[in-house]
N, C-alpha and C positions, 0 to 999 in steps of 0.2 A: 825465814820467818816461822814462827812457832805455832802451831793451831789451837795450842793450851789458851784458854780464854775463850777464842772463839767460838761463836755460837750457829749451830746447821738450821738451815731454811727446807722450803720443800716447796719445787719449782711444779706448780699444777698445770703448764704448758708441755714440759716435758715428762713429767712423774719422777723428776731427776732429785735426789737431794744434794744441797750445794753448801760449802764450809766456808761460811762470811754471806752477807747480803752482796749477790753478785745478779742476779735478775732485776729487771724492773718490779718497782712494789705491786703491780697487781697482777702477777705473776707467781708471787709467793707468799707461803705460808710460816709463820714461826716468830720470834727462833721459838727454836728446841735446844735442848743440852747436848742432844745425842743424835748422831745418823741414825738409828734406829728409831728414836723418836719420829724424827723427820721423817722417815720411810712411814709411818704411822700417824702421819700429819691427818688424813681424813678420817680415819677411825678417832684419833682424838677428838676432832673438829664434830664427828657426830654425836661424841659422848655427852661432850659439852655443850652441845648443842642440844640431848634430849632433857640434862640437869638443870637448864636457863628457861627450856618451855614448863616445866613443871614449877620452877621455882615462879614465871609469873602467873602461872596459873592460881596456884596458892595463893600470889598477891593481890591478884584480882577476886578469888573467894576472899580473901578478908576485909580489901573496900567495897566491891561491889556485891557482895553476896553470894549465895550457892547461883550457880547458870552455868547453861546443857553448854556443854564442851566444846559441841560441834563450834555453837556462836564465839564463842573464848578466844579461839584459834584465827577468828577474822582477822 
């Protein structure tokens, strides 16, 4: 069987990355394109993660007005 197509997961149980969904789903992160990606699944995960708090922060300045950050974050 060929691994062309398939796409690498990243097992947060073991820190293992894995070639197909071979874990249980809340076990793993992905896909990714790449083992390396995959090995990179939480540095991803935080980036994305700081681009999505800012983006609704922004959404929340625009319906709800200018408010102190700290409350935002509730």
């Amino acid at each position: 069987m060929s691994d062309q197509g398939k796409q690498w997961y990243f097992n947060s149980r073991t820190g293992e990355p894995e070639l197909g969904p071979q874990s249980p789903i809340e076990q793993r992160m992905g896909p990714y394109r790449s083992r390396e990606d995959a090995l990179n699944a939480w540095k991803i995960f935080q980036d994305r993660e700081t681009i999505w708090k800012e983006q609704d922060r922004q959404w929340n300045r625009q319906w709800n007005g200018p408010q102190d950050d700290d409350q935002a974050d509730d």
